[in-house]
mmJSON file of the N, C-alpha and C atoms, coordinates in Angstrom:
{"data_MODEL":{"atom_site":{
"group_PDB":["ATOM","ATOM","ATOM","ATOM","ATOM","ATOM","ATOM","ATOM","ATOM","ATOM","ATOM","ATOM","ATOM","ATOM","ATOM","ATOM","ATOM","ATOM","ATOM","ATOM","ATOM","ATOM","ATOM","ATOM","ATOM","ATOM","ATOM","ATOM","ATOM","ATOM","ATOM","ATOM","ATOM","ATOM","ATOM","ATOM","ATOM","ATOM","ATOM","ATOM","ATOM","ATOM","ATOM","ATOM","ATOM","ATOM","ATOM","ATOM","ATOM","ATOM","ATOM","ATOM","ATOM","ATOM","ATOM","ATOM","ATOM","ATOM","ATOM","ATOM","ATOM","ATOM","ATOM","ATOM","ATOM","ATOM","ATOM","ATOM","ATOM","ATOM","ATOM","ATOM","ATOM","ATOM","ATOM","ATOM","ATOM","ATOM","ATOM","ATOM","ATOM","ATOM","ATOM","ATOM","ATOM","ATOM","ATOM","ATOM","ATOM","ATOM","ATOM","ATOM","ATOM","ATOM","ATOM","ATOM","ATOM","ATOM","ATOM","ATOM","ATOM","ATOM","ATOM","ATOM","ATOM","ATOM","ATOM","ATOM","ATOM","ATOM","ATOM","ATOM","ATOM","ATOM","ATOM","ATOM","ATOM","ATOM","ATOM","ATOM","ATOM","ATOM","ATOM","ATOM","ATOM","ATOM","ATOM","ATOM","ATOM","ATOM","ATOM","ATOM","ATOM","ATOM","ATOM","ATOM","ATOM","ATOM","ATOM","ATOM","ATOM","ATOM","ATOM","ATOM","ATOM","ATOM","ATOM","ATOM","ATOM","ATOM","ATOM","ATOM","ATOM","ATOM","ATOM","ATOM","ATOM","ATOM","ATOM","ATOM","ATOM","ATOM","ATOM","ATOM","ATOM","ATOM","ATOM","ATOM","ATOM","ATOM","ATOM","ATOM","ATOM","ATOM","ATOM","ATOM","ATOM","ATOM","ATOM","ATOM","ATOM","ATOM","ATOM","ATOM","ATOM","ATOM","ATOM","ATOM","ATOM","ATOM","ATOM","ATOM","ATOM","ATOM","ATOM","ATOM","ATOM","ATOM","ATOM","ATOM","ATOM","ATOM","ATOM","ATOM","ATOM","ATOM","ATOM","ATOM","ATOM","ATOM","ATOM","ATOM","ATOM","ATOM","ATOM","ATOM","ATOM","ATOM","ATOM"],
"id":[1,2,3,4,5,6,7,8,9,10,11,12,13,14,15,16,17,18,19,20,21,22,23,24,25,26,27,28,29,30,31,32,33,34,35,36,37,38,39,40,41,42,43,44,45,46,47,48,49,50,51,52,53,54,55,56,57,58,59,60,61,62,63,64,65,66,67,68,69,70,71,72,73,74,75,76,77,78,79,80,81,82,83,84,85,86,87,88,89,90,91,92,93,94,95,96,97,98,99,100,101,102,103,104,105,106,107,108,109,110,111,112,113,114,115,116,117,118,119,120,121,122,123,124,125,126,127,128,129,130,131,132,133,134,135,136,137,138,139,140,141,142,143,144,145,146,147,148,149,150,151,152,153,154,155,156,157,158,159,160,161,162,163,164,165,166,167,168,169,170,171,172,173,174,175,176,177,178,179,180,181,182,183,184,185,186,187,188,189,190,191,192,193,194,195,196,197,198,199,200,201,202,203,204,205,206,207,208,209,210,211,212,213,214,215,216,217,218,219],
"type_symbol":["N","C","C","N","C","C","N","C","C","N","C","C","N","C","C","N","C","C","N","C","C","N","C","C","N","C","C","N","C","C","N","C","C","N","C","C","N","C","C","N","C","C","N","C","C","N","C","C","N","C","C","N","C","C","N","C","C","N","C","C","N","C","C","N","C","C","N","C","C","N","C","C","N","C","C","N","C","C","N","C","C","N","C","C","N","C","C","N","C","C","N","C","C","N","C","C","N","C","C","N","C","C","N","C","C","N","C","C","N","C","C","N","C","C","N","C","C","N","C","C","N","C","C","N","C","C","N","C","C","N","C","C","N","C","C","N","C","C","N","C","C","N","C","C","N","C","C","N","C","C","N","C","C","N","C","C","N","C","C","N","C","C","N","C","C","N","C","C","N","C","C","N","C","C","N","C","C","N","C","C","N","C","C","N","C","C","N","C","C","N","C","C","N","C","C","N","C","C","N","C","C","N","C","C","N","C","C","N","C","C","N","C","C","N","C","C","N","C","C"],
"label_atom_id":["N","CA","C","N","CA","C","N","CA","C","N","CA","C","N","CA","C","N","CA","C","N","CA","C","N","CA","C","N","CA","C","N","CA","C","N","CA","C","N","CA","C","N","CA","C","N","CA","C","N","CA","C","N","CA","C","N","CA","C","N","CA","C","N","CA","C","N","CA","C","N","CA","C","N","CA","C","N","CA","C","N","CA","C","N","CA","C","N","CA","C","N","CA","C","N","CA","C","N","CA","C","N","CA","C","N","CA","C","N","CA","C","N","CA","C","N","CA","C","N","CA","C","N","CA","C","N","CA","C","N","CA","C","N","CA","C","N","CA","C","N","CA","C","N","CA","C","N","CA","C","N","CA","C","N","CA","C","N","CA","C","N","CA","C","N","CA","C","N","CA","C","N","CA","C","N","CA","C","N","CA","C","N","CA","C","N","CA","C","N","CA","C","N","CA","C","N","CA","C","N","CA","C","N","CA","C","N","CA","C","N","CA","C","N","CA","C","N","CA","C","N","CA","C","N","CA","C","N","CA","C","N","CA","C","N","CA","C","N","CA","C","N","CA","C","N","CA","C","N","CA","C","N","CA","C"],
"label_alt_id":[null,null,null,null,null,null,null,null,null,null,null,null,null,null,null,null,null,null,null,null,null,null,null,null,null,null,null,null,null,null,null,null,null,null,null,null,null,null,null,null,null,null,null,null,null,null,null,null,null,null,null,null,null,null,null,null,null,null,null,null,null,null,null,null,null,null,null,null,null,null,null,null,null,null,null,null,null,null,null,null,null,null,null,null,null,null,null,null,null,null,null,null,null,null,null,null,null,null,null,null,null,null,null,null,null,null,null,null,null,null,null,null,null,null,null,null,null,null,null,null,null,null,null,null,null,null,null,null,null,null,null,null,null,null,null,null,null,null,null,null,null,null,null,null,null,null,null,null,null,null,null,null,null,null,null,null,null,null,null,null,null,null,null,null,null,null,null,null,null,null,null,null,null,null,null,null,null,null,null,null,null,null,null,null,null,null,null,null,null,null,null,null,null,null,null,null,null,null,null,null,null,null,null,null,null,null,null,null,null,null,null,null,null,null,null,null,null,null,null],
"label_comp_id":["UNK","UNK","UNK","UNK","UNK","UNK","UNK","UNK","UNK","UNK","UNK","UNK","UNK","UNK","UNK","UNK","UNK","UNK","UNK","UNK","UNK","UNK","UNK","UNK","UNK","UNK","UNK","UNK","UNK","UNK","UNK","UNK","UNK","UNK","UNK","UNK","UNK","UNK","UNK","UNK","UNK","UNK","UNK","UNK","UNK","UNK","UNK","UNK","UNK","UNK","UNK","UNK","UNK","UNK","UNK","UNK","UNK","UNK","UNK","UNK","UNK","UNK","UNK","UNK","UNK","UNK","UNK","UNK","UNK","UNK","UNK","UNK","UNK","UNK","UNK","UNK","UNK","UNK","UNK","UNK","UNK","UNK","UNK","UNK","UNK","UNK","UNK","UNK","UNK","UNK","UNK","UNK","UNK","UNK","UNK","UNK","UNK","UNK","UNK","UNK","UNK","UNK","UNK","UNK","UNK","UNK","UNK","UNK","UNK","UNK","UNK","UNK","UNK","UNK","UNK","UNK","UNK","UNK","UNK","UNK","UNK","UNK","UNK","UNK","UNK","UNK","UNK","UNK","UNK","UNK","UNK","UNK","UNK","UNK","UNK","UNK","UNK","UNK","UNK","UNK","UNK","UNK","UNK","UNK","UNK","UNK","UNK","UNK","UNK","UNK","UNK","UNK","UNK","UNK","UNK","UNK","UNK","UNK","UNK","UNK","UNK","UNK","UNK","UNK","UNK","UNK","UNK","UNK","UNK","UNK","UNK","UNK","UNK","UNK","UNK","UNK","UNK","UNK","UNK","UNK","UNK","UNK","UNK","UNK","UNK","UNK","UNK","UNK","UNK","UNK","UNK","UNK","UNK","UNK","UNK","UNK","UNK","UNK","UNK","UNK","UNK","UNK","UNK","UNK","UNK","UNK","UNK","UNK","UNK","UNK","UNK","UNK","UNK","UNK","UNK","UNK","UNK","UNK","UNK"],
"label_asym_id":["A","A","A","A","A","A","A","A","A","A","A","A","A","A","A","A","A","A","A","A","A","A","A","A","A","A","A","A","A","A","A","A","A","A","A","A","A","A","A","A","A","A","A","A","A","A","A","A","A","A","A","A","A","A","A","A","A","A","A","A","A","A","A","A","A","A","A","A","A","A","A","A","A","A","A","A","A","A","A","A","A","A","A","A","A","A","A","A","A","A","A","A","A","A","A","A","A","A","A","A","A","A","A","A","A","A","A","A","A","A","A","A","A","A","A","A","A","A","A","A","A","A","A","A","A","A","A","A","A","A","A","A","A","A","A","A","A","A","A","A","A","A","A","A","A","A","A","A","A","A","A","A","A","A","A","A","A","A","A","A","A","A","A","A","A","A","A","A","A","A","A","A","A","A","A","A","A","A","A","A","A","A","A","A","A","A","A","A","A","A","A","A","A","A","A","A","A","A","A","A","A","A","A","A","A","A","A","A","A","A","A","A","A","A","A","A","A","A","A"],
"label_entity_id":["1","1","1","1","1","1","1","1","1","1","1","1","1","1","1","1","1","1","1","1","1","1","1","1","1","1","1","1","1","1","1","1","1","1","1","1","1","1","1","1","1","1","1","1","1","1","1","1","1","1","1","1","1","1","1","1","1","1","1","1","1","1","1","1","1","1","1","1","1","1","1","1","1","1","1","1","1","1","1","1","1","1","1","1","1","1","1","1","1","1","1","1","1","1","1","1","1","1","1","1","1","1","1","1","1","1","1","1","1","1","1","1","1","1","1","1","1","1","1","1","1","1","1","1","1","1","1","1","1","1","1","1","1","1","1","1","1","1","1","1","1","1","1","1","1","1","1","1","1","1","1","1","1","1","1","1","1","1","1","1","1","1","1","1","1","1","1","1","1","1","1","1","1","1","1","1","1","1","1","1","1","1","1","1","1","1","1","1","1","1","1","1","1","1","1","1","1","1","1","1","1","1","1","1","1","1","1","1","1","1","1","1","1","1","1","1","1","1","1"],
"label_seq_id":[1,1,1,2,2,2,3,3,3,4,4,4,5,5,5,6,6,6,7,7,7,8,8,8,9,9,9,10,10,10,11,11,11,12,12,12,13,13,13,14,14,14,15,15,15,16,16,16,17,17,17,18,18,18,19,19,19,20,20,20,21,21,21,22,22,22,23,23,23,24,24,24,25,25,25,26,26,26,27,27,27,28,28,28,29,29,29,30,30,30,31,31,31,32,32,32,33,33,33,34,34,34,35,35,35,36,36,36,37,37,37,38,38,38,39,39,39,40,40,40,41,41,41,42,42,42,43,43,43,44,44,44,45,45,45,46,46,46,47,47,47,48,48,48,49,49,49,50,50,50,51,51,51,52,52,52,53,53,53,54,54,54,55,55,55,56,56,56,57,57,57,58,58,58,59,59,59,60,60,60,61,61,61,62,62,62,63,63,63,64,64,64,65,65,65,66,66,66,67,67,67,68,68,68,69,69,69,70,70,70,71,71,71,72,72,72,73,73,73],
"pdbx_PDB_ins_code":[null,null,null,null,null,null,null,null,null,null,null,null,null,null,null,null,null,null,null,null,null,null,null,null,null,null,null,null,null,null,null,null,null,null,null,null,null,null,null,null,null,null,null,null,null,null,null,null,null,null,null,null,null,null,null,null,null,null,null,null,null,null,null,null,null,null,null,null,null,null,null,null,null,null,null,null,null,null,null,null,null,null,null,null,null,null,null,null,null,null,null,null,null,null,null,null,null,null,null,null,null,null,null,null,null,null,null,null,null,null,null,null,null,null,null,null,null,null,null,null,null,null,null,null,null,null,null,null,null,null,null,null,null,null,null,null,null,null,null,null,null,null,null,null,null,null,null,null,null,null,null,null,null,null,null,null,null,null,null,null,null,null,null,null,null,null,null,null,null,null,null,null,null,null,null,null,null,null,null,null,null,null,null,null,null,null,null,null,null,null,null,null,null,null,null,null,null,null,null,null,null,null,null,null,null,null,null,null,null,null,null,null,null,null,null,null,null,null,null],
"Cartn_x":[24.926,24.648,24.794,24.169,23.742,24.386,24.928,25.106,24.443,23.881,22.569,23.243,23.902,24.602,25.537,26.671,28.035,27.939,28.438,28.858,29.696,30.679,31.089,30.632,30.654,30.457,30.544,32.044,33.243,34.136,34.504,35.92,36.606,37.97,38.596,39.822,39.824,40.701,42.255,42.736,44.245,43.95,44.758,44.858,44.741,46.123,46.235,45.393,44.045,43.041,42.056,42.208,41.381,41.087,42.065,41.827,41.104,41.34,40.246,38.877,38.558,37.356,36.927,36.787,36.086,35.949,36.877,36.707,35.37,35.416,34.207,32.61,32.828,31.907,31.407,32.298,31.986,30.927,31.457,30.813,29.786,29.589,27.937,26.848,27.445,26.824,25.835,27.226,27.137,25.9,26.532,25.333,23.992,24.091,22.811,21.681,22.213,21.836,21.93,23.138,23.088,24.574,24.217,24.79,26.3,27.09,29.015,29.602,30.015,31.57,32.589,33.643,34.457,35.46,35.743,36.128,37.888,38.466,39.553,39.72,41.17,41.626,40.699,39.976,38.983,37.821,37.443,35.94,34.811,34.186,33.018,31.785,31.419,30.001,28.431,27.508,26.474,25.641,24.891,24.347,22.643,22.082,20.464,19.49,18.812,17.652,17.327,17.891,17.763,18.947,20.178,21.453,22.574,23.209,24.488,24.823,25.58,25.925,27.117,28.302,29.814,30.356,31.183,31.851,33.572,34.216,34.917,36.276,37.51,37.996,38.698,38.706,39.421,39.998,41.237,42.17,41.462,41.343,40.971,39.557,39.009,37.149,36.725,35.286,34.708,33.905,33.731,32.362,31.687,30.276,29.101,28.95,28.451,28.581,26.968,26.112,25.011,24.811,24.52,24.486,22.582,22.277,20.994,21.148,20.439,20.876,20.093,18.687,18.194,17.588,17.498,16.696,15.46,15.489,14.196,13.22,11.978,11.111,11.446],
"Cartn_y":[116.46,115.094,114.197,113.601,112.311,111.013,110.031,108.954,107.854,107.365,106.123,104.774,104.14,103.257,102.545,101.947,101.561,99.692,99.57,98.018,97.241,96.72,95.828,95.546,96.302,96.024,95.066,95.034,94.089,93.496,92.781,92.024,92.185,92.932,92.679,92.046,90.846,90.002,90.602,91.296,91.499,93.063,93.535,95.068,95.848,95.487,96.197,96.299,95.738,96.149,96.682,97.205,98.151,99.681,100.109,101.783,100.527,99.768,98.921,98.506,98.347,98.228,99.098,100.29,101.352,101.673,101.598,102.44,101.722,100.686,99.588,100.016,100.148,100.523,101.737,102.828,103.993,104.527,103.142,103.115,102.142,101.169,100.609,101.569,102.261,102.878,104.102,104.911,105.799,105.078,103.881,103.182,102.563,102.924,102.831,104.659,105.247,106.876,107.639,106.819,107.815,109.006,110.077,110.944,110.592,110.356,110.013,111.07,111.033,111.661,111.01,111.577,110.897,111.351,110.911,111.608,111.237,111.622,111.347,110.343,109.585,107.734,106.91,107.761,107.008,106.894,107.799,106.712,107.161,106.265,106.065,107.149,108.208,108.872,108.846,108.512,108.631,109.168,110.452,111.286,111.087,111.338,111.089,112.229,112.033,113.084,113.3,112.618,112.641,112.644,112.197,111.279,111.378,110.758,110.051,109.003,107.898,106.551,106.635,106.242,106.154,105.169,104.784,103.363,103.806,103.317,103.987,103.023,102.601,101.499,101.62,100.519,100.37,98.629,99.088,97.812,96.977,95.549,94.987,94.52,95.794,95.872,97.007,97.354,98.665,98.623,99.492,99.633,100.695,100.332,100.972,102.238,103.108,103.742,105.056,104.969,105.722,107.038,108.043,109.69,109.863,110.56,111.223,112.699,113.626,114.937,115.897,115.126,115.744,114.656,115.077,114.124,113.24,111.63,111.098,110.365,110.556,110.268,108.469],
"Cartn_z":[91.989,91.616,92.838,92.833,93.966,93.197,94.34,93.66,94.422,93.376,93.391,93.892,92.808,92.812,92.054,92.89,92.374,92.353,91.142,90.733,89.962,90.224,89.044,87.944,86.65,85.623,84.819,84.648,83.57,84.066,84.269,84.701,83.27,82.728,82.086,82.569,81.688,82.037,82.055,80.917,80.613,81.229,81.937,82.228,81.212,80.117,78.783,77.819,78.158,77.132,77.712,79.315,79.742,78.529,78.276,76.823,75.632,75.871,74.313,74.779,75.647,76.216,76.796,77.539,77.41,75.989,74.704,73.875,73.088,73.378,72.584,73.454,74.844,75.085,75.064,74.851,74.333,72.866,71.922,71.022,70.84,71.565,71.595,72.13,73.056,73.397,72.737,71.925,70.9,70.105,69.379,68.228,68.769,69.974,70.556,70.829,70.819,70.61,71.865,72.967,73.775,73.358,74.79,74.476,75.097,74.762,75.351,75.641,76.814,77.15,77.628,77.418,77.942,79.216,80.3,81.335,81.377,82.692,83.017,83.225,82.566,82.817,81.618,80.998,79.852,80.342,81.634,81.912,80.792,80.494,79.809,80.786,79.98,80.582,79.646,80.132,79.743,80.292,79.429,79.991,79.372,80.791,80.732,80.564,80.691,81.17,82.832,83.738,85.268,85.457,84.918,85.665,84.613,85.347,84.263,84.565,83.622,84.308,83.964,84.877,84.51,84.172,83.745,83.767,83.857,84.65,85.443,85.467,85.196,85.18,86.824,87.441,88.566,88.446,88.891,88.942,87.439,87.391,86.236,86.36,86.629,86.379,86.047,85.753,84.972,86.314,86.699,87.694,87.334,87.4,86.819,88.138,87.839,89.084,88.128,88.979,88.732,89.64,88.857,89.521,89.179,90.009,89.901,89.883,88.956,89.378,90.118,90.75,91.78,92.5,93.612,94.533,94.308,94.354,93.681,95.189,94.785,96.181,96.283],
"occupancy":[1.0,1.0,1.0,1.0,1.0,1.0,1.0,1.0,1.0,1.0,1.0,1.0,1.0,1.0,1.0,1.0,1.0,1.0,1.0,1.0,1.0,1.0,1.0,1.0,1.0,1.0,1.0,1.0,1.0,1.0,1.0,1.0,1.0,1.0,1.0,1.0,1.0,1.0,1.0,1.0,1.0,1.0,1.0,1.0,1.0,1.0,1.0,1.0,1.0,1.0,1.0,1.0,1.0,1.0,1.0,1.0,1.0,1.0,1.0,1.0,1.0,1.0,1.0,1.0,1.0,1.0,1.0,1.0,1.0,1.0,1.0,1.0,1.0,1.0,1.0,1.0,1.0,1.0,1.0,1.0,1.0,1.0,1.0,1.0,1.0,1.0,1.0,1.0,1.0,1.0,1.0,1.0,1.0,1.0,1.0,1.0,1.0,1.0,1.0,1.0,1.0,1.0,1.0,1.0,1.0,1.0,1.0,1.0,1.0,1.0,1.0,1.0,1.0,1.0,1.0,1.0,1.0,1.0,1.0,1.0,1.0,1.0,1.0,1.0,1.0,1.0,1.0,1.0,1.0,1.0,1.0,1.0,1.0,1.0,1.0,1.0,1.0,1.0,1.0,1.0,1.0,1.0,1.0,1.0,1.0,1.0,1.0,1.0,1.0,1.0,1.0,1.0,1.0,1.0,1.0,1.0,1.0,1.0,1.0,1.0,1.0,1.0,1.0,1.0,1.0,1.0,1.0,1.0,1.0,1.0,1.0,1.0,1.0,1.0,1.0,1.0,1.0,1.0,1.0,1.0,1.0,1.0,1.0,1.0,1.0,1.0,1.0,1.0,1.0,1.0,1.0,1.0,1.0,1.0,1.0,1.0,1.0,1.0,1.0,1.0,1.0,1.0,1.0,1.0,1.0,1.0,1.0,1.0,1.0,1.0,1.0,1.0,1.0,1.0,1.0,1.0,1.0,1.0,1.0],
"B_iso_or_equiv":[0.0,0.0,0.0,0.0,0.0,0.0,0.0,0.0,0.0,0.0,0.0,0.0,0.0,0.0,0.0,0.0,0.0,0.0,0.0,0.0,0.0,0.0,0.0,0.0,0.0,0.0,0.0,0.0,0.0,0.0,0.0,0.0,0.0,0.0,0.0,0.0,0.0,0.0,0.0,0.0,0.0,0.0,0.0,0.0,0.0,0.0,0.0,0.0,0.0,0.0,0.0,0.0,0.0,0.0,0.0,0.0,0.0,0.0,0.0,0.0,0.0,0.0,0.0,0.0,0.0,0.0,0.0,0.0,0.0,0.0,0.0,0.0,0.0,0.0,0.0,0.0,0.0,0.0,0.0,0.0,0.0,0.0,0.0,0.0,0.0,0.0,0.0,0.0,0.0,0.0,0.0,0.0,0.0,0.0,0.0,0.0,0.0,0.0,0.0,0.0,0.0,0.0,0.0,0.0,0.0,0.0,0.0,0.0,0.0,0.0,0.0,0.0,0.0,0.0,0.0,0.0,0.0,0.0,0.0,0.0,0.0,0.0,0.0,0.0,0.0,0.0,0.0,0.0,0.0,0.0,0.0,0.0,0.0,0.0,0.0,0.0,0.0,0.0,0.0,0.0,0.0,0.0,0.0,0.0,0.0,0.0,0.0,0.0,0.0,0.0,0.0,0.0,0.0,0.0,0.0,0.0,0.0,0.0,0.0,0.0,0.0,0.0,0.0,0.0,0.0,0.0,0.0,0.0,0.0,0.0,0.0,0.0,0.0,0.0,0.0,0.0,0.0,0.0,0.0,0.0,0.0,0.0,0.0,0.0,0.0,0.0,0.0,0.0,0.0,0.0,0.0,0.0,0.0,0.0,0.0,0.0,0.0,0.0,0.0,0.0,0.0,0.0,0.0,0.0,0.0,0.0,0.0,0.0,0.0,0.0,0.0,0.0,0.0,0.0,0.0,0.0,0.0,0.0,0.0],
"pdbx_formal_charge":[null,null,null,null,null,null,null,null,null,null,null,null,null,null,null,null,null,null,null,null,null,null,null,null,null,null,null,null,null,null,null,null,null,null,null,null,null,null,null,null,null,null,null,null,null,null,null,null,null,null,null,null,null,null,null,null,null,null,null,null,null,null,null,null,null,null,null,null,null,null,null,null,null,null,null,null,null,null,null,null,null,null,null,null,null,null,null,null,null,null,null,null,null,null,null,null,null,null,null,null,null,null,null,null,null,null,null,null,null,null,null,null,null,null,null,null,null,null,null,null,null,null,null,null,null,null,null,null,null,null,null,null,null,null,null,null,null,null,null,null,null,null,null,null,null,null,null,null,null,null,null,null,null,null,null,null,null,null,null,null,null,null,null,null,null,null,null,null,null,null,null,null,null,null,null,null,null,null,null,null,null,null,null,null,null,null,null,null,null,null,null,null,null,null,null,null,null,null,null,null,null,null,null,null,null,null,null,null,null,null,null,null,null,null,null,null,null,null,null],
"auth_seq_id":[1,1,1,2,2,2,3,3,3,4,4,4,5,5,5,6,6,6,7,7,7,8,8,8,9,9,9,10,10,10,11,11,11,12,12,12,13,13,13,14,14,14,15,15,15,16,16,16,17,17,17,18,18,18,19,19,19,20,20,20,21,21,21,22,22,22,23,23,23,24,24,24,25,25,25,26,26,26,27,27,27,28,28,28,29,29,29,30,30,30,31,31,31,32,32,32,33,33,33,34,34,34,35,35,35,36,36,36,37,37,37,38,38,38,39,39,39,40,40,40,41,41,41,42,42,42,43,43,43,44,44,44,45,45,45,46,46,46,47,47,47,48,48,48,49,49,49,50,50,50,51,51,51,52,52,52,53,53,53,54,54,54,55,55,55,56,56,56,57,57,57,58,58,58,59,59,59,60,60,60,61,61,61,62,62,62,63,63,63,64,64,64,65,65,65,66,66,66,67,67,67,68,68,68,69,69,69,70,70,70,71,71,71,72,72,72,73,73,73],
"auth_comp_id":["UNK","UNK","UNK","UNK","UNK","UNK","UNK","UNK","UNK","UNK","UNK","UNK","UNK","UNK","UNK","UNK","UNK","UNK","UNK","UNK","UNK","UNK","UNK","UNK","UNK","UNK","UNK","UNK","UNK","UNK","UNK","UNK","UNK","UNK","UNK","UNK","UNK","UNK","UNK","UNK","UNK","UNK","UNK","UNK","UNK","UNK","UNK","UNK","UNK","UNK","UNK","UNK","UNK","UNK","UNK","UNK","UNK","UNK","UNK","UNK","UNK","UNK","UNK","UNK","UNK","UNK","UNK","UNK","UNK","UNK","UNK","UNK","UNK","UNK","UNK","UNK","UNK","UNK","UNK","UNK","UNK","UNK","UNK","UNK","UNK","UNK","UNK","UNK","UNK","UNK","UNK","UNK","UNK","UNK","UNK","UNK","UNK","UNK","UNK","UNK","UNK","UNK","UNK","UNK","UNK","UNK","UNK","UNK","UNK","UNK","UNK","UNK","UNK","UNK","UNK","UNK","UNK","UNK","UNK","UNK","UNK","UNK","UNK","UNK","UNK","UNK","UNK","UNK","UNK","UNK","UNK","UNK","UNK","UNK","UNK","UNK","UNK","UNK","UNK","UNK","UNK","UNK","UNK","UNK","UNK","UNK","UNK","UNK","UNK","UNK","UNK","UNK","UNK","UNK","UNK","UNK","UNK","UNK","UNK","UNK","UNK","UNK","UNK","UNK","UNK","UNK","UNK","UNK","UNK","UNK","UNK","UNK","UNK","UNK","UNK","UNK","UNK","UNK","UNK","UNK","UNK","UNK","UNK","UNK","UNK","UNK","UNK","UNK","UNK","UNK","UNK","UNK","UNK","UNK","UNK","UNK","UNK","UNK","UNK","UNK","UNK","UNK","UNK","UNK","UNK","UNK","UNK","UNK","UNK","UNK","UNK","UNK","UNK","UNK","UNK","UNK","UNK","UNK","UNK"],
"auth_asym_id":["A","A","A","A","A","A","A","A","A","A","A","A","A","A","A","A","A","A","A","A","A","A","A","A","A","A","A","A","A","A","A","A","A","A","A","A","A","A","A","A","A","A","A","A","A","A","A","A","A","A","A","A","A","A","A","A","A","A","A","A","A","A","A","A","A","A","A","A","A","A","A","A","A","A","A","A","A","A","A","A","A","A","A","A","A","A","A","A","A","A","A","A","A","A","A","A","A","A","A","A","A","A","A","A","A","A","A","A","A","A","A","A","A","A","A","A","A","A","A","A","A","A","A","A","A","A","A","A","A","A","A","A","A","A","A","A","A","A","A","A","A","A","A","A","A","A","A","A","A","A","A","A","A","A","A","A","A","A","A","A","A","A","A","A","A","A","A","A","A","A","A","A","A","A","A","A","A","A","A","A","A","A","A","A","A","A","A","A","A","A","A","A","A","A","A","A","A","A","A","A","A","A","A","A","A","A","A","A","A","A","A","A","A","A","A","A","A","A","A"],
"auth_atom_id":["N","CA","C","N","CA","C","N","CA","C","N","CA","C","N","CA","C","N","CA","C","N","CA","C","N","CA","C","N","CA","C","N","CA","C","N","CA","C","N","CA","C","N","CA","C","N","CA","C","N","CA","C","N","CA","C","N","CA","C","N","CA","C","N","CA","C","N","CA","C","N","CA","C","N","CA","C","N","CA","C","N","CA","C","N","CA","C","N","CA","C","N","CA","C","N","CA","C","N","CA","C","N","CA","C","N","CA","C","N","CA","C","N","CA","C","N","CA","C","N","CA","C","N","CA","C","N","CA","C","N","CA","C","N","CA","C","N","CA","C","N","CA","C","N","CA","C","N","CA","C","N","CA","C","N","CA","C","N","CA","C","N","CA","C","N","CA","C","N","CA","C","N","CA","C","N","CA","C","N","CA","C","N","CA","C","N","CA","C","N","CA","C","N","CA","C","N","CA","C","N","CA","C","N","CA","C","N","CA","C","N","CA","C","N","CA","C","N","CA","C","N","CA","C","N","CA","C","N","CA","C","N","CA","C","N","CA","C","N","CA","C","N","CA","C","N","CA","C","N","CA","C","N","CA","C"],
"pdbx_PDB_model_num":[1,1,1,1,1,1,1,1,1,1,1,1,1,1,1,1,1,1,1,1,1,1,1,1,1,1,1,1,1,1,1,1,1,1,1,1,1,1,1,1,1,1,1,1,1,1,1,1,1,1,1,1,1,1,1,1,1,1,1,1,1,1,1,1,1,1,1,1,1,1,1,1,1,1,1,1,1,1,1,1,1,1,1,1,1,1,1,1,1,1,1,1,1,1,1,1,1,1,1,1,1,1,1,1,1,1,1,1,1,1,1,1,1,1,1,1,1,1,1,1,1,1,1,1,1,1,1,1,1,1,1,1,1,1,1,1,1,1,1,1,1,1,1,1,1,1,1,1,1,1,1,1,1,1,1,1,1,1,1,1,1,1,1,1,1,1,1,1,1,1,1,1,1,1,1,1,1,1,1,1,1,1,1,1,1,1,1,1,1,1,1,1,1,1,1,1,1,1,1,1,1,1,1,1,1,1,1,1,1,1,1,1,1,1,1,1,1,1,1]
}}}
């Protein structure tokens, strides 16, 4: 896997509701029909047909962070 690109997602304001907000976005996501995993520390995974997109918590933000799984022209 290749990684595409990394970004600030979310600013969560309170630290302590970082495990409540991945878990919310875990499930919009879900009720949107993608496929979820869930990684180490809670990160949020979404898996594609090319890629995956992470959401990843660092300090009091989510950063989006995009994988490709083969090389794109």
């Amino acid at each position: 896997m290749k990684k595409i690109r990394e970004q600030v997602f979310r600013v969560v304001g309170d630290i302590m509701r970082m495990s409540s907000a991945l878990n919310t976005l875990a499930k919009e996501h879900e009720r949107e029909g993608y496929k979820v995993e869930r990684g180490l520390a809670g990160v949020v995974i979404l898996k594609l047909e090319n890629g995956e997109v992470h959401f990843v918590p660092a300090g009091s933000t989510i950063k989006q962070v995009l994988y490709a799984y083969r090389e794109t022209a």
